[in-house]
FIKOLZA-1660 file (N, C-alpha, C; in steps of 0.1 Angstrom, whole numbers, plus 5000, padded with zeros to 4 digits):
% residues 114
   i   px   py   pz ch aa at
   1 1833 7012 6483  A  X  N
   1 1827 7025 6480  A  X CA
   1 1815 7027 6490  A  X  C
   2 1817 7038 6499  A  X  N
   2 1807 7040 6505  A  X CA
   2 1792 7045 6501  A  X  C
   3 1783 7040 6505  A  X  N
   3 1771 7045 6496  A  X CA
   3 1762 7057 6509  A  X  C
   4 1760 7067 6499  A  X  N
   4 1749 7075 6509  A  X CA
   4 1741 7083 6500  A  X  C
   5 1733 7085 6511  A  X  N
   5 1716 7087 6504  A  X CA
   5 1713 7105 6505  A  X  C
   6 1711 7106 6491  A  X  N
   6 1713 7121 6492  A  X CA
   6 1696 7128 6497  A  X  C
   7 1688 7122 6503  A  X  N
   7 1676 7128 6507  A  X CA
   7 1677 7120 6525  A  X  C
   8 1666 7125 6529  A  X  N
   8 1660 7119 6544  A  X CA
   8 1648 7117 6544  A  X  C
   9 1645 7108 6548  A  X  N
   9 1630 7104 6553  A  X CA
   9 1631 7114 6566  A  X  C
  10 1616 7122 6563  A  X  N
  10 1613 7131 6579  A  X CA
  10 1600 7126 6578  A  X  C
  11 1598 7119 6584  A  X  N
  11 1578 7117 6591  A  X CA
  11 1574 7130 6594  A  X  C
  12 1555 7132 6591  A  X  N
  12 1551 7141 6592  A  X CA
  12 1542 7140 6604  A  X  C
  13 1542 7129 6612  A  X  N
  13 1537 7123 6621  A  X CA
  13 1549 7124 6635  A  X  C
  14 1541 7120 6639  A  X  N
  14 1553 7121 6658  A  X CA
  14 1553 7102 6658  A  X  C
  15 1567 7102 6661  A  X  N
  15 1572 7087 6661  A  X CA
  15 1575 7087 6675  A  X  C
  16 1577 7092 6684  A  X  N
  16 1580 7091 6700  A  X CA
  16 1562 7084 6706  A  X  C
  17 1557 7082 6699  A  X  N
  17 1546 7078 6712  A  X CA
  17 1545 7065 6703  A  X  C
  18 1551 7054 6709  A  X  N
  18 1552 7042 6698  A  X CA
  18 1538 7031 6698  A  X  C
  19 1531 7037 6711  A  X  N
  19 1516 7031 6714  A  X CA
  19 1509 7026 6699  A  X  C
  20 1511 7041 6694  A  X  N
  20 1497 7040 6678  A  X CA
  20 1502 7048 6672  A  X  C
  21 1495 7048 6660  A  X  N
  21 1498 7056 6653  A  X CA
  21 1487 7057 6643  A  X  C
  22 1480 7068 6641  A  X  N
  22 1466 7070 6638  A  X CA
  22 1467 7067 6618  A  X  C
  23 1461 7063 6617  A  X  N
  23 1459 7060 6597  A  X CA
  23 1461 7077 6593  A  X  C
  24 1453 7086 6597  A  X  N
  24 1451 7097 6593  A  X CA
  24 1465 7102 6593  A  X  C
  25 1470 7099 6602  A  X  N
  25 1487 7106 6600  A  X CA
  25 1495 7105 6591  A  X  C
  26 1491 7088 6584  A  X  N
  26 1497 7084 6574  A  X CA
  26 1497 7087 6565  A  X  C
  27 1482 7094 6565  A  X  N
  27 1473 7099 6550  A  X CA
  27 1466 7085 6543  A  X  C
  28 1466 7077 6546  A  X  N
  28 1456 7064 6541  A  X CA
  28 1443 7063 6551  A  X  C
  29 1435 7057 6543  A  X  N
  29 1425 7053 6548  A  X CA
  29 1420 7036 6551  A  X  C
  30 1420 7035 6562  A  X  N
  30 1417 7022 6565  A  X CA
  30 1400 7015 6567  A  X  C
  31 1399 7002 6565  A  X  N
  31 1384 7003 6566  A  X CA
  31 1389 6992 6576  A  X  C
  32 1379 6989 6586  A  X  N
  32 1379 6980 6596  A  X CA
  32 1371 6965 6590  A  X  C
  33 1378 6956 6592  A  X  N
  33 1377 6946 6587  A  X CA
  33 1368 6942 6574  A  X  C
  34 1382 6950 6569  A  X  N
  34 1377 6948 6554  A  X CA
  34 1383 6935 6541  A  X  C
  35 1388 6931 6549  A  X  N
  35 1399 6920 6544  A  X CA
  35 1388 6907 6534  A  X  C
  36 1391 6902 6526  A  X  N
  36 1379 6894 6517  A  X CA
  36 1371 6884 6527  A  X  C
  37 1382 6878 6534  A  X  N
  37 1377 6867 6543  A  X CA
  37 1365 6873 6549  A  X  C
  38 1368 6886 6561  A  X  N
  38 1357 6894 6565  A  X CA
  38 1343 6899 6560  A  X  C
  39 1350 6899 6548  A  X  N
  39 1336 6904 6539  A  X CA
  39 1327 6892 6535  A  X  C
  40 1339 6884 6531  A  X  N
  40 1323 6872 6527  A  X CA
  40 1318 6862 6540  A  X  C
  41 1330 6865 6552  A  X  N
  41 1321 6860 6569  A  X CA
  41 1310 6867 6568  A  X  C
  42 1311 6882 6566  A  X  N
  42 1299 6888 6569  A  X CA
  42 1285 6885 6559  A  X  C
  43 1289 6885 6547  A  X  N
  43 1280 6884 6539  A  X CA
  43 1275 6868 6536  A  X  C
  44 1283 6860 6545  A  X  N
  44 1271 6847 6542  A  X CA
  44 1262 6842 6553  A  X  C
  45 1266 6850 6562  A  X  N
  45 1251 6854 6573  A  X CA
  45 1239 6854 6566  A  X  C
  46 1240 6861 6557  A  X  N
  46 1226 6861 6550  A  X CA
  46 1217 6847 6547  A  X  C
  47 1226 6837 6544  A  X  N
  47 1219 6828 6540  A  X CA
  47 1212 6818 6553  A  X  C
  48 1221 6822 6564  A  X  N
  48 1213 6817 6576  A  X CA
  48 1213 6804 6575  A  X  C
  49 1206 6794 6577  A  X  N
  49 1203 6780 6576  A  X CA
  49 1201 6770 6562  A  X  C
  50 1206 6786 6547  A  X  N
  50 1203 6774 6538  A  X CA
  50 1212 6771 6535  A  X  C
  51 1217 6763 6525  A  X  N
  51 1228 6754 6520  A  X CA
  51 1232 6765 6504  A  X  C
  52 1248 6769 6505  A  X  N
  52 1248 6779 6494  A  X CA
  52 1260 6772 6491  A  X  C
  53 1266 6774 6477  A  X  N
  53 1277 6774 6467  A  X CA
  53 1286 6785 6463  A  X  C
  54 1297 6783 6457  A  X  N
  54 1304 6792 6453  A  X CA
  54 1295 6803 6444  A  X  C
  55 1287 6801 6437  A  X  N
  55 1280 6808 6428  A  X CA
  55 1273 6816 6434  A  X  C
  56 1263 6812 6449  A  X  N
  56 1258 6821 6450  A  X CA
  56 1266 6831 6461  A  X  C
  57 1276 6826 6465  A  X  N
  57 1282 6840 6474  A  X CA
  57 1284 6847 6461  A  X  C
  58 1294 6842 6450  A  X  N
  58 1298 6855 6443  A  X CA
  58 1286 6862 6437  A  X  C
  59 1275 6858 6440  A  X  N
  59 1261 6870 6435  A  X CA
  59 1259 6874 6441  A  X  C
  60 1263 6870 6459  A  X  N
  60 1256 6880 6469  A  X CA
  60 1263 6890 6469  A  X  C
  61 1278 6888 6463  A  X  N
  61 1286 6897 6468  A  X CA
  61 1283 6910 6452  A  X  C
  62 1282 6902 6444  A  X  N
  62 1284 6917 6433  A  X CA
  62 1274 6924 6436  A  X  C
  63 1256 6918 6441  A  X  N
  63 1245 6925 6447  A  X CA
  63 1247 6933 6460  A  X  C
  64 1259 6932 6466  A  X  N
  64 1261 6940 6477  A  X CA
  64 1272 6951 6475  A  X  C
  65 1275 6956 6459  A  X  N
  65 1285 6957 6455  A  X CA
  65 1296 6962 6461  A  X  C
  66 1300 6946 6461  A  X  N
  66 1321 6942 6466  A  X CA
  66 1322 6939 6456  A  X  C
  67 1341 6942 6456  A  X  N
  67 1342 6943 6439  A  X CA
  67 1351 6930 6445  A  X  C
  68 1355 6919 6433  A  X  N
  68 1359 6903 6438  A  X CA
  68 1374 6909 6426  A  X  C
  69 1384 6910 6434  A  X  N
  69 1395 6917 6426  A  X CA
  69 1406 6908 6421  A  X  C
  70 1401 6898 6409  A  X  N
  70 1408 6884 6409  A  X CA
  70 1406 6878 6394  A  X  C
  71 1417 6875 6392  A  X  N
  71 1412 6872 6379  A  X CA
  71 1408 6857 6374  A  X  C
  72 1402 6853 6386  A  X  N
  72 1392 6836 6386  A  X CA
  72 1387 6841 6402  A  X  C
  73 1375 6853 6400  A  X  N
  73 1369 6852 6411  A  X CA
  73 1361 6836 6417  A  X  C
  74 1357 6834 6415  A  X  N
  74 1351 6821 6421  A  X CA
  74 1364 6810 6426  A  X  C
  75 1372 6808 6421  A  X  N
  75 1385 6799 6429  A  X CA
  75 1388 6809 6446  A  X  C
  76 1388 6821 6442  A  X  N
  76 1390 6832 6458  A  X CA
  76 1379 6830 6462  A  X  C
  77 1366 6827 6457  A  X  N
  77 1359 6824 6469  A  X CA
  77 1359 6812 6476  A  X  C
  78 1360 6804 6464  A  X  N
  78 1365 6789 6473  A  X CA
  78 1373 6790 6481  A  X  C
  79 1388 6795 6480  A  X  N
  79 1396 6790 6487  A  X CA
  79 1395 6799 6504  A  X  C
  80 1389 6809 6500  A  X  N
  80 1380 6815 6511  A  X CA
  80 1373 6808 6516  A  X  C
  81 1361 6797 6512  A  X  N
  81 1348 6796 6520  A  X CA
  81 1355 6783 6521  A  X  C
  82 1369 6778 6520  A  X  N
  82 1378 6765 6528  A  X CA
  82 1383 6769 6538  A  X  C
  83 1389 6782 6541  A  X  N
  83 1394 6791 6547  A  X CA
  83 1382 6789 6562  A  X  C
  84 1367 6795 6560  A  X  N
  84 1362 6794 6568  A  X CA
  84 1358 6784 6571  A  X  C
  85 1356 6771 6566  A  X  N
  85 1356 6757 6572  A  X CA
  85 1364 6756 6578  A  X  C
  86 1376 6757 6577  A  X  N
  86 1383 6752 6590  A  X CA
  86 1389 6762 6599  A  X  C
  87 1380 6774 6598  A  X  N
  87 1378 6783 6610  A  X CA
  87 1366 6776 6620  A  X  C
  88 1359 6767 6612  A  X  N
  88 1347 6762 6618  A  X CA
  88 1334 6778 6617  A  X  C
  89 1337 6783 6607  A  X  N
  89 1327 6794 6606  A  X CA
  89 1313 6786 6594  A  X  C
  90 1319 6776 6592  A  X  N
  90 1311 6772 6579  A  X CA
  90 1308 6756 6577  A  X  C
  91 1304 6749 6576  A  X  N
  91 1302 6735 6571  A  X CA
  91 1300 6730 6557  A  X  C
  92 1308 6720 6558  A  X  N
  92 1308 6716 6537  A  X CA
  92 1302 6701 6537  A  X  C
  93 1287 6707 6533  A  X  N
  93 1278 6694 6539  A  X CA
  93 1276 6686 6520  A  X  C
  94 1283 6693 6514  A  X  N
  94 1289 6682 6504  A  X CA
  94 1299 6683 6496  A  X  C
  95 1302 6672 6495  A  X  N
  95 1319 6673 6486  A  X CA
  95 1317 6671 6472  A  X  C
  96 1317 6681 6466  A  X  N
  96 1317 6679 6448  A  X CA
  96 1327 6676 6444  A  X  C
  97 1324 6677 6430  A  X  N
  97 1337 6665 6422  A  X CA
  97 1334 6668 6406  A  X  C
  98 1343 6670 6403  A  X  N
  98 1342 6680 6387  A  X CA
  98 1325 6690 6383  A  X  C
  99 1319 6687 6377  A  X  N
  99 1308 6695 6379  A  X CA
  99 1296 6696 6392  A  X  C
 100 1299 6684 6399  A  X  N
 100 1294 6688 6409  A  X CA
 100 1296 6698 6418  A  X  C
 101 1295 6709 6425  A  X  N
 101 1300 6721 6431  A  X CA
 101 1300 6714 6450  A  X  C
 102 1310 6721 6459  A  X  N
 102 1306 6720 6465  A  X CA
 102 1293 6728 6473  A  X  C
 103 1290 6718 6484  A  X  N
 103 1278 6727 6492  A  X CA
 103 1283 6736 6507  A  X  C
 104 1279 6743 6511  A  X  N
 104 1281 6750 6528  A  X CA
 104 1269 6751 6533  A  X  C
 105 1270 6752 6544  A  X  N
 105 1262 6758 6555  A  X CA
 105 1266 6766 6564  A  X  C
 106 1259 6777 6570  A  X  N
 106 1267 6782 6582  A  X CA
 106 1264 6771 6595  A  X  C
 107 1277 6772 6601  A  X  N
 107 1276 6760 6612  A  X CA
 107 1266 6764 6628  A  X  C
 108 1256 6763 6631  A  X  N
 108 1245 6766 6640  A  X CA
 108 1255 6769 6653  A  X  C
 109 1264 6758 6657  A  X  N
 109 1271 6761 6670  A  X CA
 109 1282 6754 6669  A  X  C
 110 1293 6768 6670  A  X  N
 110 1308 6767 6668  A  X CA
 110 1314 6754 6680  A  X  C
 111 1311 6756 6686  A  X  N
 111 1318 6747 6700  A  X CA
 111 1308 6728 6697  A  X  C
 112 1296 6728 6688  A  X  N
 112 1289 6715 6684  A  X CA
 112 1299 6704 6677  A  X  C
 113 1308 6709 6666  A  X  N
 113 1316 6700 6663  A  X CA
 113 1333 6696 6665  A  X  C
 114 1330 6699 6679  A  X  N
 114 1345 6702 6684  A  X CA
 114 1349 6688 6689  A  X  C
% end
């Protein structure tokens, strides 16, 4: 049995210029690197040279209100701020072990531990 579709997709947008295609055409709104990873690269700049934990990004982040859309926010930050270790954006200058937490640092110079 043949199957057909009793509607059509028409784009309200022009599909011949296959370069781009602008968000606004789509009718969505995009934010430029807004992705979680991004947000918390950006937001642990702040701590600069000191040594921070899972605990205190997720404070910087509800003080900068980002919303952490998870339902065990602190495991998404971890597995985020492992994420940026071995981007080499970050250093895990200690390894915890049940209640101990780990530690980070932002790493001073990316090409230092290569």
């Amino acid at each position: 049995m043949p199957v057909t579709n009793s509607w059509v997709l028409a784009p309200k947008f022009d599909v011949t210029n296959k370069d781009t295609i602008s968000h606004s055409e789509l009718g969505i709104e995009a934010k430029i690197g807004s992705t979680f990873i991004g947000v918390v690269e950006k937001a642990i700049q702040k701590f600069d040279d000191q040594e921070f934990m899972v605990f205190h990004v997720e404070k910087l982040l509800k003080g900068m209100g980002e919303a952490i859309e998870s339902k065990s926010p602190r495991a998404k930050i971890a597995n985020t701020l492992a994420k940026l270790a071995t981007k080499g954006v970050i250093d895990k200058t200690h390894a915890g072990i049940g209640n101990d937490p780990h530690r980070y640092k932002l790493r001073v110079n990316k090409d230092s531990h290569l």
